[in-house]
C-alpha positions in Angstrom: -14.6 -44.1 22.8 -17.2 -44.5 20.2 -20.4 -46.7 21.4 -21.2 -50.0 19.5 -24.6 -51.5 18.2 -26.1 -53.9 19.7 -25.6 -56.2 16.3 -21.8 -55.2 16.3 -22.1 -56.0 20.1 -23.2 -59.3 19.5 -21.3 -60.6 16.5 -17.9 -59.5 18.5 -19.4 -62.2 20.9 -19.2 -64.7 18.1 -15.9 -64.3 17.1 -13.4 -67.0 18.2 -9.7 -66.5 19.2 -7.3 -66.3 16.4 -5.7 -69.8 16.2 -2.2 -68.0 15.9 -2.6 -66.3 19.2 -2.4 -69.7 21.0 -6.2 -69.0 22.6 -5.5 -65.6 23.3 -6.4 -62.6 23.1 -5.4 -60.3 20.6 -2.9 -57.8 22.3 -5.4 -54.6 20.9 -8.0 -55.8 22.8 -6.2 -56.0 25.8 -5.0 -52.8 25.7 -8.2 -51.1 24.7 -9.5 -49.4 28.6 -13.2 -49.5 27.3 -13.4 -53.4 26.9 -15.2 -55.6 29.6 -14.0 -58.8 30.6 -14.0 -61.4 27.8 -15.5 -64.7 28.9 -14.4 -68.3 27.4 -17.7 -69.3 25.3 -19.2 -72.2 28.0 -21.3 -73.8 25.3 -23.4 -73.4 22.0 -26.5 -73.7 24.0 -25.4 -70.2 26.2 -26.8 -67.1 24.9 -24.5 -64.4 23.4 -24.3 -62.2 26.1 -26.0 -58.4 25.8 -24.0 -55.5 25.7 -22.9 -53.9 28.9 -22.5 -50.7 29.5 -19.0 -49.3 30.4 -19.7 -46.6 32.2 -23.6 -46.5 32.9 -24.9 -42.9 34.3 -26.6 -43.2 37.8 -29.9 -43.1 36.6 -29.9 -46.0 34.6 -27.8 -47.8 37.1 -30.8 -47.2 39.8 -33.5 -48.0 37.1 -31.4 -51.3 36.0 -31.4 -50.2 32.4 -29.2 -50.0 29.6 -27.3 -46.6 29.4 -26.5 -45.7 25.7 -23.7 -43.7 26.8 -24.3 -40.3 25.1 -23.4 -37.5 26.4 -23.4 -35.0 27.8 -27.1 -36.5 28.6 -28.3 -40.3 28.0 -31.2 -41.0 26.2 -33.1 -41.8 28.9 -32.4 -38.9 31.1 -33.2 -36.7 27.7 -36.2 -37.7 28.1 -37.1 -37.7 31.3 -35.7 -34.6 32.0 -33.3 -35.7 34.7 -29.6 -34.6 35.3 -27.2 -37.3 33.7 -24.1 -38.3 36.1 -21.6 -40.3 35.0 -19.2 -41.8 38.0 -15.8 -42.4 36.0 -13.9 -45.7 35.8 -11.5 -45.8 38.2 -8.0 -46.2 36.2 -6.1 -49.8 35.8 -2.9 -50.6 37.1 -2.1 -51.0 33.2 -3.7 -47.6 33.0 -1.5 -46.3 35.1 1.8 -47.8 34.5 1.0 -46.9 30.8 0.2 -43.0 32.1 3.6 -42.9 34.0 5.5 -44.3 31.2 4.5 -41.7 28.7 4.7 -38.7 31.3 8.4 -39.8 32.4 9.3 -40.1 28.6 7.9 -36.7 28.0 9.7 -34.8 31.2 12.7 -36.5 29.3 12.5 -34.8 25.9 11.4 -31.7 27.8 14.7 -31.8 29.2 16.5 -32.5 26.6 15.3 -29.8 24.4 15.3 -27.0 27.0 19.1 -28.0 28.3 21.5 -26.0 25.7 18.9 -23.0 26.0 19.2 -22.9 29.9 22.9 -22.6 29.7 23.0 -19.8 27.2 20.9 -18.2 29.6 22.4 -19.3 32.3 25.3 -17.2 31.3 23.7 -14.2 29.7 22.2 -13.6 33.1 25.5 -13.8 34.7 27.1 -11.6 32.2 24.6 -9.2 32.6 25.1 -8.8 36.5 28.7 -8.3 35.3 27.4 -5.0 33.9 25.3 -3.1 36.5 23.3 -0.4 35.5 25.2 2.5 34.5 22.1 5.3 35.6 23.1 4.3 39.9 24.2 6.7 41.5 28.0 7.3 41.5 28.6 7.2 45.3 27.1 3.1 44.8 29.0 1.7 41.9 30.5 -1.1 41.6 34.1 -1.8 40.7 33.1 -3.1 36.9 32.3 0.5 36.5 35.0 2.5 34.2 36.6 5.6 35.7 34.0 8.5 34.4 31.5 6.3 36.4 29.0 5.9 33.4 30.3 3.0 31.1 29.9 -0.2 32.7 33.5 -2.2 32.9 33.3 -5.7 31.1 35.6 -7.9 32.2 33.5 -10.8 31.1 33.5 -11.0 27.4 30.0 -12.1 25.6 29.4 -15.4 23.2 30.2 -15.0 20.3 26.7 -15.5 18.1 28.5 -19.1 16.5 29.2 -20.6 20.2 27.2 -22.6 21.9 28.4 -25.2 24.4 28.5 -29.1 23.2 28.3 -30.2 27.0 25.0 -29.5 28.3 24.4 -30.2 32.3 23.5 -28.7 35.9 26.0 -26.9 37.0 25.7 -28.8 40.4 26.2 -31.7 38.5 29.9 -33.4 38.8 30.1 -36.5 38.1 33.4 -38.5 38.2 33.9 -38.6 34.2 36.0 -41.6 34.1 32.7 -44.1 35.2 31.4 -42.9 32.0 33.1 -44.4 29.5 30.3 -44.5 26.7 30.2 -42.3 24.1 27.2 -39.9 23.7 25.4 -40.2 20.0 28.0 -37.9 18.3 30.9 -39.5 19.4 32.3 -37.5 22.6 33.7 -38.5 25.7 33.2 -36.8 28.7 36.8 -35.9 29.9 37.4 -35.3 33.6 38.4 -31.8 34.9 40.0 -32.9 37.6 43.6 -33.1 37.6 43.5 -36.6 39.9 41.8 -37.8 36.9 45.0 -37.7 34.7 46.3 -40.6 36.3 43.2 -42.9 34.7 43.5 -41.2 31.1 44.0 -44.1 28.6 46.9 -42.6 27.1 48.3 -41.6 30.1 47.9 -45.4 31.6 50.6 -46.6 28.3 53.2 -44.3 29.5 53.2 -44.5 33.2 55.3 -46.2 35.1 53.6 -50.0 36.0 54.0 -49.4 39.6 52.6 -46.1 39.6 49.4 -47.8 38.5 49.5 -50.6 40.6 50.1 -48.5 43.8 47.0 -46.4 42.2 44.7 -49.4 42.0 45.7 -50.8 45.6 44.4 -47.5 46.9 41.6 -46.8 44.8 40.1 -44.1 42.7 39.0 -42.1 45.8 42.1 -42.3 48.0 42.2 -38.4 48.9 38.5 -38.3 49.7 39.4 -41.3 52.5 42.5 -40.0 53.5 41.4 -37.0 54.4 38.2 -38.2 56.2 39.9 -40.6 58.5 42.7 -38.5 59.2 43.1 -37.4 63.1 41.2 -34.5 63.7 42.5 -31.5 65.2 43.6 -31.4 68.7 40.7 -29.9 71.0 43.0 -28.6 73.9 43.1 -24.3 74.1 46.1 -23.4 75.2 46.2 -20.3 77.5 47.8 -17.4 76.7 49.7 -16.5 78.9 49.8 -20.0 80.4 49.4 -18.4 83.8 45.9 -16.9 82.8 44.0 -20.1 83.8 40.5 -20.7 81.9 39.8 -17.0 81.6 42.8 -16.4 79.6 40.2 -14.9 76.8 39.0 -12.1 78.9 42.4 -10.7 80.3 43.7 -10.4 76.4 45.5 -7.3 75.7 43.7 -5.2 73.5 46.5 -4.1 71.6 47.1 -7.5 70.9 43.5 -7.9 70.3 43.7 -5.4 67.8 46.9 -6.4 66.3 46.0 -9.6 65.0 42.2 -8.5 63.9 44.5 -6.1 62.0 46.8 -8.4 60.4 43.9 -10.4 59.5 42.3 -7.9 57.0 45.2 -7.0 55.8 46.4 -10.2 54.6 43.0 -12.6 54.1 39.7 -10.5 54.5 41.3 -8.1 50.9 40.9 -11.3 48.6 38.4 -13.3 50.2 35.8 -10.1 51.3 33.8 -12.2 54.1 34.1 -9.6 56.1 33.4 -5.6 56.8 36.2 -3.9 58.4 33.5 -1.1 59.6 30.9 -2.8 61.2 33.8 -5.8 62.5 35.1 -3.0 64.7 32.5 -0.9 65.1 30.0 -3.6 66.7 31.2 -7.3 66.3 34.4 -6.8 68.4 32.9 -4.6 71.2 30.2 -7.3 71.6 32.8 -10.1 72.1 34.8 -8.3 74.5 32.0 -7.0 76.8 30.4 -10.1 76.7 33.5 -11.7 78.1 33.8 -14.0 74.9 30.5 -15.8 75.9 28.4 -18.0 73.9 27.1 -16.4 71.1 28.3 -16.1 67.2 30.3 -12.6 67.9 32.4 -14.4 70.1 33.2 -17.0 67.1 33.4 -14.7 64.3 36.3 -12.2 66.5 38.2 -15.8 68.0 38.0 -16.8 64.3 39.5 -13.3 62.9 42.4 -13.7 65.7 42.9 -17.2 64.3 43.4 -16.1 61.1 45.3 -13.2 62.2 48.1 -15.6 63.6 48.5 -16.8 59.9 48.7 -13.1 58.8 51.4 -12.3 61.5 53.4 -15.3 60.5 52.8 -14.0 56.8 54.3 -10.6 57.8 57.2 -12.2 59.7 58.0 -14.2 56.5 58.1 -11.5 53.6 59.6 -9.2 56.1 57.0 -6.8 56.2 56.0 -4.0 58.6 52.8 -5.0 60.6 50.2 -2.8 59.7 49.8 0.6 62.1 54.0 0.5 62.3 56.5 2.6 61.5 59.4 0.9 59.9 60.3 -1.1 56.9 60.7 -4.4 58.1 59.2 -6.6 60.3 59.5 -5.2 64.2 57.9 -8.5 66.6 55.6 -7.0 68.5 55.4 -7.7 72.3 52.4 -10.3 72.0 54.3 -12.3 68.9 54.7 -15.8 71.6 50.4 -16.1 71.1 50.9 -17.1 67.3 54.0 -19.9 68.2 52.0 -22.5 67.9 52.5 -26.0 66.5 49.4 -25.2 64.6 49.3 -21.1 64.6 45.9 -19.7 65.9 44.5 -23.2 66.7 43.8 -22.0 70.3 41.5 -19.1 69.3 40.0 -21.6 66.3 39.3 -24.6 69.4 37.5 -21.6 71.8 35.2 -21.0 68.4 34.9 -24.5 67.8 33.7 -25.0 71.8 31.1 -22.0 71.0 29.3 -22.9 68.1 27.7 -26.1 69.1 25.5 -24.4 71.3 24.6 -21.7 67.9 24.8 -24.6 64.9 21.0 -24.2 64.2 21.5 -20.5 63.4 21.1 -19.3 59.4 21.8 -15.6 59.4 24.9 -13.5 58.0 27.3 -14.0 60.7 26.5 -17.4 60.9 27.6 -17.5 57.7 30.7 -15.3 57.8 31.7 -17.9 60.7 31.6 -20.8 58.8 32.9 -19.1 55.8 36.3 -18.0 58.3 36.3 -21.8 59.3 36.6 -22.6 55.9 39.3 -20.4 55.4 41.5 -21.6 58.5 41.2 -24.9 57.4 42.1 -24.5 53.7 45.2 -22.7 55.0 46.3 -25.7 57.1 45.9 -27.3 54.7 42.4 -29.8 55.3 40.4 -30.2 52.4 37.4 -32.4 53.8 37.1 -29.9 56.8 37.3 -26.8 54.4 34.7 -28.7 52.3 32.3 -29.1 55.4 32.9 -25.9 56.2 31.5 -24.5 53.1 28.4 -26.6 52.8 27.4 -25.1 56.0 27.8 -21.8 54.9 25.7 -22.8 51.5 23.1 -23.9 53.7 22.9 -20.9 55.8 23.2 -18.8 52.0 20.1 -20.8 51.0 18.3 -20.1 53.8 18.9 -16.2 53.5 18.0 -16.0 50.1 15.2 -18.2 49.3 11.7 -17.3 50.7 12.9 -14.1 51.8 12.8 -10.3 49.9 16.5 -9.1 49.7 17.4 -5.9 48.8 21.0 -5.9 47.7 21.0 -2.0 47.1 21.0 -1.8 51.1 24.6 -2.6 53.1 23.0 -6.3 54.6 21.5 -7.3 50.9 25.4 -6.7 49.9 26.8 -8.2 52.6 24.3 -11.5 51.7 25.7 -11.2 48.5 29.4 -10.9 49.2 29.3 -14.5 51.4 27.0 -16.0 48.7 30.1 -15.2 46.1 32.7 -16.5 48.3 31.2 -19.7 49.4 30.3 -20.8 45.3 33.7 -20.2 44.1 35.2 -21.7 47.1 33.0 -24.2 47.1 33.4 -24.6 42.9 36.9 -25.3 43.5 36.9 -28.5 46.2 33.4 -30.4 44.3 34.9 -30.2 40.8 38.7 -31.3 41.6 37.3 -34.4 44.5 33.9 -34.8 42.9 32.5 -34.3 46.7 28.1 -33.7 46.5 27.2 -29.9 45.9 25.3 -27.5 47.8 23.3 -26.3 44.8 24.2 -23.0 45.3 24.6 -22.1 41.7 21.2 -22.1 41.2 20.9 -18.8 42.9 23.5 -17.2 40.4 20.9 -15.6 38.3 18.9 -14.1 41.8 21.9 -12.7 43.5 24.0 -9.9 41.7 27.8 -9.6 42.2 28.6 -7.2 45.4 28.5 -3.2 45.4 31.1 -3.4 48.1 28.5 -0.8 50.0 30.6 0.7 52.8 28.7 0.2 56.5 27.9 3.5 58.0 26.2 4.6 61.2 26.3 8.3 63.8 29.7 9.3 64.1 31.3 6.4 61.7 33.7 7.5 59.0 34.1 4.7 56.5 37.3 5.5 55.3 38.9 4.8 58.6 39.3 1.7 58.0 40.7 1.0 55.3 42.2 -2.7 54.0 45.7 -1.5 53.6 47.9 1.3 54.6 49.5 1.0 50.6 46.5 1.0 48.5 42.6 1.8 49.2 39.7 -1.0 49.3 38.7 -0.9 45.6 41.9 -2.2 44.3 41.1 -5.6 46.1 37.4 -4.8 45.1 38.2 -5.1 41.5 40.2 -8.0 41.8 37.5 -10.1 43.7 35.3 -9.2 40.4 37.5 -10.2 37.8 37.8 -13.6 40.1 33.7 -14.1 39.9 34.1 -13.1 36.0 37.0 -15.6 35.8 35.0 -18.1 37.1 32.4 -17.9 34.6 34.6 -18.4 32.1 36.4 -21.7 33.4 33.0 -23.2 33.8 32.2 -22.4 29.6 35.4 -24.0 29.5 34.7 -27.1 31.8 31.1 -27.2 29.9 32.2 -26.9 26.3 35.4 -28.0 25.5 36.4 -30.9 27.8 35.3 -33.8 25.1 37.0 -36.6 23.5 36.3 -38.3 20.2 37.8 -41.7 18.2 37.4 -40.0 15.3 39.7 -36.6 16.3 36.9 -34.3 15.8 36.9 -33.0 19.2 38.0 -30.5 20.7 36.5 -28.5 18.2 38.9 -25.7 17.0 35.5 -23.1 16.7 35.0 -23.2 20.3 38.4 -23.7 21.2 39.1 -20.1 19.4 35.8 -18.5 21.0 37.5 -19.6 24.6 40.9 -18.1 24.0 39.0 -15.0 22.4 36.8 -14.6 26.1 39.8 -15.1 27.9 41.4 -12.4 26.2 38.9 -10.2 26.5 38.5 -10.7 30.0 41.9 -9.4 30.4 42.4 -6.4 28.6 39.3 -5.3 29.6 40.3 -5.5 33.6 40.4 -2.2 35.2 43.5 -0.3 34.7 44.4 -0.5 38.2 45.0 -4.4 37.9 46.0 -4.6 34.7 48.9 -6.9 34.1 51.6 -7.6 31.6 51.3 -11.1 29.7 54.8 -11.3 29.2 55.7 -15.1 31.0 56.4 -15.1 34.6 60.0 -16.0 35.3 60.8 -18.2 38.4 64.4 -15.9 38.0 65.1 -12.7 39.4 63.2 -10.1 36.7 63.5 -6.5 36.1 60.6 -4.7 37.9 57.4 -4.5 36.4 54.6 -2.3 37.6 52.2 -3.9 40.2 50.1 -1.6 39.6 49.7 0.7 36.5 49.1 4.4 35.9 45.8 5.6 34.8 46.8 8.8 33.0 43.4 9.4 31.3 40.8 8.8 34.5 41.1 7.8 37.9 38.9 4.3 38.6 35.6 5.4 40.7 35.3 2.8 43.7 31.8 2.0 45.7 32.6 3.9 48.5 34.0 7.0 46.4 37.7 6.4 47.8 40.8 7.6 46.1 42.0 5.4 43.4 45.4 3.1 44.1 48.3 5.4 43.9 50.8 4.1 40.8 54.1 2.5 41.9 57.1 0.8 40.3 57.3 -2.4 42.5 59.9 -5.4 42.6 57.9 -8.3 42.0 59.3 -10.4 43.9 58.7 -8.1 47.2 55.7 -6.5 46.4 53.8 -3.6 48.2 52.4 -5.5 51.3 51.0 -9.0 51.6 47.5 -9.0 50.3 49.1 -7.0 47.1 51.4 -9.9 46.9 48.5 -12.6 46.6 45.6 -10.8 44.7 48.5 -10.2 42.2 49.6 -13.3 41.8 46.3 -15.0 42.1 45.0 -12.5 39.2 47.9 -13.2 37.0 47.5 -17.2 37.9 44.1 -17.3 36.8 44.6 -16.5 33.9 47.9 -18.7 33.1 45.4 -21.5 34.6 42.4 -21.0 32.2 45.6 -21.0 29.2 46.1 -24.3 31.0 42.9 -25.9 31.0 42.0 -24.8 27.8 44.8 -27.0 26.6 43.9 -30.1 28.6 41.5 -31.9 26.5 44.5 -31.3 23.7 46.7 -33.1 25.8 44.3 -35.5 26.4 43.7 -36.1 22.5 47.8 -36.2 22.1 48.5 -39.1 24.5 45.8 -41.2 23.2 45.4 -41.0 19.5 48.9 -38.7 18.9 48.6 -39.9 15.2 45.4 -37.7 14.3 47.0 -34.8 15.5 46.9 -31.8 13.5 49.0 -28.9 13.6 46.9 -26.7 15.1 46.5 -29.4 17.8 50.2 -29.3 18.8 50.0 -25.2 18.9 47.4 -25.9 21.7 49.5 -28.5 23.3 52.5 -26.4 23.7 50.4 -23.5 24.8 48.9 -25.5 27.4 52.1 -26.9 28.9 53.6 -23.4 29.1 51.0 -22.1 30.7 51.1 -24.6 33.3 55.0 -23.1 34.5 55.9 -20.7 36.6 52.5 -20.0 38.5 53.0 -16.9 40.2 51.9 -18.1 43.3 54.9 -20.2 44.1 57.6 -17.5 42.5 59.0 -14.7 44.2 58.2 -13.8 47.6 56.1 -16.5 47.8 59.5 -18.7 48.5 59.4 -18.0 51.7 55.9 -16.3 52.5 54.3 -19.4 52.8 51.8 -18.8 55.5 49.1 -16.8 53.1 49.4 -19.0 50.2 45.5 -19.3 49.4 44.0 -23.1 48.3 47.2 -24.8 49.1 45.0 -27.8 48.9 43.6 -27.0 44.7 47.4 -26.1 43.8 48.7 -29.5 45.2 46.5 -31.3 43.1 47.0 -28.9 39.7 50.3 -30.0 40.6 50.3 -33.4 40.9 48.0 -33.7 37.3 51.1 -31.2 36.2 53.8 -33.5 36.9 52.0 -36.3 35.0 51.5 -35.1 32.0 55.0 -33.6 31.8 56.3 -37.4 32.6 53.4 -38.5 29.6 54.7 -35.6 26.9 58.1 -36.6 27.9 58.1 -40.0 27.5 55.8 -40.2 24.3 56.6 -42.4 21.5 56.0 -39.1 19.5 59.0 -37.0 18.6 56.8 -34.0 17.5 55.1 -34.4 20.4 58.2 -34.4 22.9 58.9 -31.4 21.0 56.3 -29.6 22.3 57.8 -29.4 25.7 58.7 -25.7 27.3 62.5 -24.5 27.8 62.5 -25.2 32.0 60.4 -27.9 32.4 62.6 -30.2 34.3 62.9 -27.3 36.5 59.3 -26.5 37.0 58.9 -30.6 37.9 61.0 -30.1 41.0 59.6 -26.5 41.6 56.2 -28.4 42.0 57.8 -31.0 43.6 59.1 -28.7 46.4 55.5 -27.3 46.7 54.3 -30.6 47.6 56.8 -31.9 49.9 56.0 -28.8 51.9 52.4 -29.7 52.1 52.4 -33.5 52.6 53.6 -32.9 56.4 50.1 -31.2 56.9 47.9 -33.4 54.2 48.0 -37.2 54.4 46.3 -37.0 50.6 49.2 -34.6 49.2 51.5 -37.2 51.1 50.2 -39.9 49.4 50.0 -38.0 45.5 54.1 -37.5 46.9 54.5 -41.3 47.4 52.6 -41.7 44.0 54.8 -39.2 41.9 58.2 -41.0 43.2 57.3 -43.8 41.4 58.2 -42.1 38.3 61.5 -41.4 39.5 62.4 -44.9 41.2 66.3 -44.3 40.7 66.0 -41.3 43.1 
């Protein structure tokens, strides 16, 4: 601040109020943080009173004289040679309030500008991890590799240089869309990705039946969240087995029932959800259970959690009617144990003794605490209970969190894999529950740019051979490998979808057919570019009986190099609808699915844009409405074998509630005022709608939420 004269000093003393500010003073004044105290003139006889130093040095304060203010030394101390110290004026609460104003306003527009740019590298560094380094050595590469070992596999396509994604927001960040019904400043409305959200779309609200919505409104917008949290938990009692065996029925177990379902559990669940290591499970984790008696400590868990799981994979064989793995046969032989999975709930008796462990181990953070809750998560997704699969996973973020933040990793070693393996499983699990029930994430994907997709490095130790165990007896561990990558790569993809194409306008502007191009485009990519192993044919999957199609396809040129240098999956013609063994059955499908799925939600803000404003519709708007409502038929997961091989169905939970938005908007298209619009509707719809229908009437006797979405969906059919 720059110092006054003493004349300027005084005739500012002079100077009366301005009569239009009522008396006071004017507002620059009070803002300025140099001025002293203004005083009401007492009288004409008063003197003017002398300036005052605002901030006087110390000298001058002791010597009581008037401190010119210059700096960095006062006159006075100039010239007496002295050292000038200034004490600063403590700050105002004006000062302050005007400080924190400014700096919150600035951390704003730093936000703003840096949010598109995050993104884009948000995703270049995932794409990047997509492509490992092609110069590692062949004996450690990972399944995106191409089969001379040196050309990095992409199954996840780049941006194109003209995309960029509209949306811009934190990944962590899912809000329930439909409380936002503002428009942003160009126009766009945040449109929900969850397919409970259908019900509350405005065009979808015209067409549905009026007691659909009113049942809807009487329960609320977050009826599956309570449902599911109030709902009975599960039953605590262990049953024996045999009953005879008293409490110390775990420690007289059979081991060749021991090892049959641990068996049956890779086989079916461990191939497409890798939470576990077939080597160093039965190399060290089992050996510890069982000498230990089953005692209190997180082997125990993890091996009564693997035999819980196992029950599901024996019922799984028992219901395709396939051999149990380490049989002879073609067909399913019981074996003498089979009475320890007849259960109301099957493996609930191994999953309580777990349960009764882990309290005493809930404060441990490391890898198999991890891989515990991460088979918890598993069990109870299979059941199916979301809100318990959902806790589940949290826990397992936190314990992800804790090993990878503040700590060195090296993920070129067998436990940095390992750390990264769980860390993949728990975000896309995880991914799957927060965006469809808008539950509170884990921030997890904040660590996708530290922690690289999984080498699938094989444990080793004295006198180990890794191939001995391998997932399956029909194909070798890299075939399930590759299809656990082109999941993460899928994943990356639906969230550029989610991020960049799920607006609305008035106007009809949005979706924009740019980006909607660029999507389609990635997808493609993504597909053709999937190891030859799992390649599959686009043709559309038929809910009929179909000539065979290969399951997995020749490589005549090269065979695919795995992480663990195993021999590639041998080529066979397969019936689709009995495939080669279980876990073939489901990575298959679920491969196949994902993609029919991203085709589907690609074409969701379309649908969106035709049931609310079908007049602006353009032609290139219905292609991408009819492409999005056949690609929402005929999921592969519920055709073929999967009729009646019910008990390894993964995410029953996430395919109820596609289901339920499914049947919705086939209700919406068909009932539309629109003739063009109706037109739009597939060859076997109807069909499909009870298909779905079936799906969920098997799951509501295990789900009071998919029970309820039943109740909800009859209302659109109140003559049956």
């Amino acid at each position: 601040m720059s110092k006054r004269s003493l004349e300027e000093s005084r005739a500012g003393a002079h100077m009366s109020p301005d009569p239009d500010n009522n008396g006071l003073l004017p507002i620059q004044d009070l803002l300025s943080p140099g001025e002293e105290e203004h005083g009401q003139s007492s009288g004409p006889s008063k003197k003017p009173r002398n300036f005052i130093a605002t901030v006087a040095c110390e000298t001058c304060r002791l010597k009581k004289t008037r401190c010119d203010e210059s700096r960095p030394r006062c006159g006075l101390c100039k010239s007496l040679g002295l050292e000038c110290v200034y004490n600063e004026r403590k700050s105002s609460k004006r000062d302050q309030s005007l400080t924190m104003i400014m700096s919150t306003l600035h951390r704003l527009e730093t936000k703003l500008e840096d949010i598109p740019t995050s993104i884009l590298s948000d995703l270049q560094s995932l794409r990047s991890q997509i492509r490992p380094p092609a110069q590692e050595p062949q004996t450690q590469l990972s399944p995106a590799f191409g089969g001379d070992g040196t050309q990095p596999l992409s199954m996840l396509p780049p941006m194109g240089d003209n995309f960029t994604p509209v949306a811009a927001g934190d990944g962590d960040d899912f809000e329930f869309e439909e409380n936002q019904p503002k428009s942003d400043s160009a126009g766009r409305v945040s449109i929900s990705f969850s397919q409970h959200g259908v019900i509350v779309w405005p065009g979808a609200r015209q067409i549905l039946p009026k007691q659909l919505l009113a049942a809807y409104e009487m329960l609320g917008k977050n009826y599956v969240i309570e449902l599911e949290s109030t709902r009975p938990p599960l039953p605590m009692f262990a049953s024996p087995y045999p009953l005879q065996a008293g409490d110390h029925w775990l420690e007289v177990l059979p081991l060749a029932m021991i090892r049959g379902l641990a068996d049956a559990f890779f086989s079916v669940f461990n191939p497409s959800t890798p939470i576990m290591d077939k080597g160093f499970f039965f190399s060290f984790t089992l050996g510890s259970a069982i000498e230990s008696g089953f005692g209190f400590n997180l082997e125990s868990c993890i091996v009564l959690n693997v035999l819980a799981l196992g029950c599901l994979a024996v019922m799984a064989y028992q219901e395709g009617n396939y051999p149990l793995p380490g049989t002879q046969g073609h067909r399913f032989e019981p074996p003498e144990w089979i009475n320890v999975v007849y259960e109301e709930q099957p493996g609930l008796r191994f999953f309580n003794e777990a349960r009764r462990r882990i309290g005493f181990l809930m404060c441990d953070n490391d890898i198999q605490s991890c891989q515990f809750y991460l088979l918890s998560s598993v069990y109870y997704s299979q059941i199916p209970r979301p809100m318990d699969s959902w806790t589940m996973i949290s826990r397992a973020a936190t314990c992800c969190l804790s090993m990878l933040t503040n700590h060195n990793v090296n993920f070129d070693e067998w436990e940095g894999d390992m750390k990264s393996r769980v860390y993949w499983n728990c975000l896309m699990n995880e991914t799957i529950l927060v965006q469809e029930l808008h539950l509170p994430s884990s921030g997890l994907s904040r660590l996708e740019e530290q922690v690289p997709i999984p080498k699938f490095i094989g444990f080793e130790t004295t006198g180990y051979a890794s191939t001995r165990f391998n997932s399956s007896g029909v194909v070798d561990d890299s075939y399930f490998q590759y299809h656990f990558l082109a999941q993460v790569a899928h994943r990356i993809i639906l969230t550029r979808i989610r991020h960049s194409l799920y607006f609305y306008s008035d106007s009809g502007t949005f979706p924009l057919p740019a980006i909607n191009t660029e999507l389609h485009h990635q997808l493609e990519q993504w597909r053709t570019n999937l190891p030859t192993t799992i390649q599959f044919n686009n043709a559309p999957y038929s809910s009929h009986p179909t000539p065979a199609t290969p399951s997995i396809h020749p490589s005549p040129s090269a065979s695919i190099a795995s992480p663990v240098h195993l021999s590639s999956p041998r080529p066979r013609q397969t019936d689709p609808n009995h495939p080669l063994s279980p876990a073939i059955a489901v990575t298959d499908a679920m491969l196949k699915g994902r993609h029919m799925i991203a085709r589907f939600h690609i074409g969701r803000p379309y649908l969106y844009k035709a049931l609310r404003i079908p007049h602006l519709l353009t032609d290139e708007d219905f292609v991408q409405v009819r492409s999005g409502l056949q690609n929402a038929m005929d999921w592969p997961i519920t055709q073929g074998i999967f009729r009646k091989m019910k008990s390894c169905i993964p995410i029953k939970f996430a395919f109820c509630s596609q289901f339920f938005g499914q049947i919705l908007l086939f209700y919406c298209i068909a009932n539309s005022p629109s003739a063009r619009l109706r037109e739009t509707l597939p060859d076997g719809w109807e069909r499909w709608n009870e298909e779905m229908l079936g799906f969920l009437e098997d799951c509501a006797a295990h789900s009071p939420a998919v029970s309820q979405d039943l109740e909800l969906l009859r209302y659109l059919w109140p003559e049956n």
